[in-house]
C-alpha positions in Angstrom: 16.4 -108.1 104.8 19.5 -106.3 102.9 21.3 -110.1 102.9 18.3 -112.2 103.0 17.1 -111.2 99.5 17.9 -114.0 96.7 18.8 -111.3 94.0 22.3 -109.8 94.4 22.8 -106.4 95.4 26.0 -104.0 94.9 25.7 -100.3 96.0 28.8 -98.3 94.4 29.5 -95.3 95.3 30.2 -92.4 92.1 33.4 -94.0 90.6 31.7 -97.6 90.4 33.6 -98.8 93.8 31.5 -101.3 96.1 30.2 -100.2 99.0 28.1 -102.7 100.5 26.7 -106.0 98.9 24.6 -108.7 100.2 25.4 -112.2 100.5 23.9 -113.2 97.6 26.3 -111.1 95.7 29.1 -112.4 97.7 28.2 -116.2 97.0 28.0 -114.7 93.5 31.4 -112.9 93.3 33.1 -116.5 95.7 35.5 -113.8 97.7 34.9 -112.4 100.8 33.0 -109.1 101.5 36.2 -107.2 102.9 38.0 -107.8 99.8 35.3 -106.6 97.7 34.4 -103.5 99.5 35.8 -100.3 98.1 36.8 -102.3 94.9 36.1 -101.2 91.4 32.5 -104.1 90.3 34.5 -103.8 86.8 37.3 -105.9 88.6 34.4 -108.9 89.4 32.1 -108.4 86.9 31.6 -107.6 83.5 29.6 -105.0 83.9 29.6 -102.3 80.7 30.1 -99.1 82.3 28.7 -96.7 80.3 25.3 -98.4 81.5 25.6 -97.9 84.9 27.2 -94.4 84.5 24.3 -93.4 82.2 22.2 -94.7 85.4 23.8 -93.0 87.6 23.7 -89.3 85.6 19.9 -88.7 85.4 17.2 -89.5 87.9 14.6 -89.2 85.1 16.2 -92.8 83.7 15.6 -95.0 86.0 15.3 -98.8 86.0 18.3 -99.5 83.3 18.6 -103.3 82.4 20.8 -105.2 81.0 22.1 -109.1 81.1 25.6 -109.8 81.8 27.2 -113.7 81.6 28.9 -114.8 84.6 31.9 -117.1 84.2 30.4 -118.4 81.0 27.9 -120.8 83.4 24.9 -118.0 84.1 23.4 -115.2 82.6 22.3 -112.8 84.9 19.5 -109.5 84.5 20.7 -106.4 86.3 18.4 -103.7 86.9 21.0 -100.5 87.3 19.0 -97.6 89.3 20.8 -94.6 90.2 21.2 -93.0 93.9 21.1 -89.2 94.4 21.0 -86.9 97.1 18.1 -84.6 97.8 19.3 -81.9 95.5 18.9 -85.0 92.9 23.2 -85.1 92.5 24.4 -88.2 91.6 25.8 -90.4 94.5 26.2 -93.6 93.2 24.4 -96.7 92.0 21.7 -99.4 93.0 22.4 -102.6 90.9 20.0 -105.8 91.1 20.8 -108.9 89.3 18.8 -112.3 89.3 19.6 -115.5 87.5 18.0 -115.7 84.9 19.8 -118.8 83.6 17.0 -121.4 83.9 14.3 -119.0 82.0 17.1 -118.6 79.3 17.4 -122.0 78.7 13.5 -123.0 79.4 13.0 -120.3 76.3 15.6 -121.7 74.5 13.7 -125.9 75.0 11.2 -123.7 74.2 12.0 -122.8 70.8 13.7 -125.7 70.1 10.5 -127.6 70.9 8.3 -125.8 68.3 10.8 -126.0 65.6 10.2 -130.0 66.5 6.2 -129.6 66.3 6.8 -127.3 63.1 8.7 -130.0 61.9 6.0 -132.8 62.4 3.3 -130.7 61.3 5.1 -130.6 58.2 5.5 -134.1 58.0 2.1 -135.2 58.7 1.2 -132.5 55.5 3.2 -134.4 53.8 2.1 -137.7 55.0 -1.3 -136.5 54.2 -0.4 -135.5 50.3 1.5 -138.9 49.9 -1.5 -140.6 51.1 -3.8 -138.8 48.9 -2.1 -139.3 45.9 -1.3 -142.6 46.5 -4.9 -143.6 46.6 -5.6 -141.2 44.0 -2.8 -143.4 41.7 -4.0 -146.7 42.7 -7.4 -145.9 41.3 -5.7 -145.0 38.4 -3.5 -147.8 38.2 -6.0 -150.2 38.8 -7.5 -149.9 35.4 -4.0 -150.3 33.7 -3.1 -153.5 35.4 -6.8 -155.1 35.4 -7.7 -154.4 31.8 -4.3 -156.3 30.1 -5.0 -158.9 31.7 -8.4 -159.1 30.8 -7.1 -158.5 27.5 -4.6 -161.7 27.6 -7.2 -163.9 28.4 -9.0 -163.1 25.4 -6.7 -163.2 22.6 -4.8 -165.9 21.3 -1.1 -166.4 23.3 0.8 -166.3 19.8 -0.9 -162.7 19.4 1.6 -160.4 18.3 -0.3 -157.8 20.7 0.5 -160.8 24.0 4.1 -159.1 24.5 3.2 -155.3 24.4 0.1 -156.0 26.4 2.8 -157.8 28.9 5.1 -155.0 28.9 1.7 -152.8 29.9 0.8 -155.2 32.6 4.2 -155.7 34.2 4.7 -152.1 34.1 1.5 -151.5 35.7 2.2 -154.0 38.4 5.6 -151.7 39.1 4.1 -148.9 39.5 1.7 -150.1 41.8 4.4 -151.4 43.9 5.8 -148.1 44.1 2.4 -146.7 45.1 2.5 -149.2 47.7 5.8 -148.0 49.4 4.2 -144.4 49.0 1.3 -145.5 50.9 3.7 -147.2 53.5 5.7 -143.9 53.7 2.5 -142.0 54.2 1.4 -144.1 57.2 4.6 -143.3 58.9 
């Protein structure tokens, strides 16, 4: 059962030495198990001590975790349980680690995927606005470009109000092109 489990498992005795490990840990570590037995986990691992000795000291702490990053590639949780006798002295130290790797980076798509929806909520607000005042303009604007030239066609074409009533037309008909590219940025 011991080497069956997925999860890695060291025991260390009281001065952080392997005892025994499972194969996980030994697929984990890539050396063979006599070579890691009796060796300090601080010589395979980064492991911060002071975790596992605060573990190890008090039977009333219990259940310690803490992630560690293995070769740069995976992130690993360890669970750091101390062992004690029956007169509850320290003997050494249960640690547990699972990959957590894949949740890390699932989280991580995670986040980055509602910064994305964040993102198109906000434009589609925008979108929205743009529309609205876009219409809201063209209304307006509709008046300004109708009415001079309902005004040209009624005076005489040497009127000395034909040019400014021009100028108001033509700048009417730009600004309703520029509503128009507002209108096509909305849709978008």
């Amino acid at each position: 059962t011991f080497d069956s489990v997925i999860d890695v498992i060291f025991l260390l005795d009281k001065d952080n030495n392997i005892v025994r490990l499972n194969r996980a840990a030994t697929a984990l570590i890539d050396k063979p198990y006599h070579e890691l037995i009796d060796q300090p986990i601080i010589n395979f691992l980064d492991i911060p001590i002071k975790k596992i000795q605060s573990a190890s000291s008090s039977a009333d702490e219990q259940n310690k975790s803490f992630n560690i990053n293995f070769h740069e590639k995976r992130v690993y949780e360890i669970y750091c349980n101390g062992l004690f006798d029956e007169e509850k002295n320290p003997i050494g130290t249960v640690l547990v680690g699972r990959d957590i790797t894949s949740r890390i980076k699932a989280s991580k798509d995670r986040l980055r995927l509602e910064e994305q929806l964040q993102k198109a909520h906000k434009m589609k607000a925008i979108g929205t606005l743009a529309g609205g005042v876009a219409h809201d303009l063209n209304n307006i604007l509709s008046g300004v470009v109708s009415l001079p030239e309902l005004l040209l066609m009624q005076i005489p074409k040497d009127s000395n109000l034909a040019k400014p009533i021009k100028t108001i037309l033509k700048s009417g008909k730009k600004a309703t092109a520029i509503v128009q590219d507002l209108l096509t940025l909305a849709r978008r």
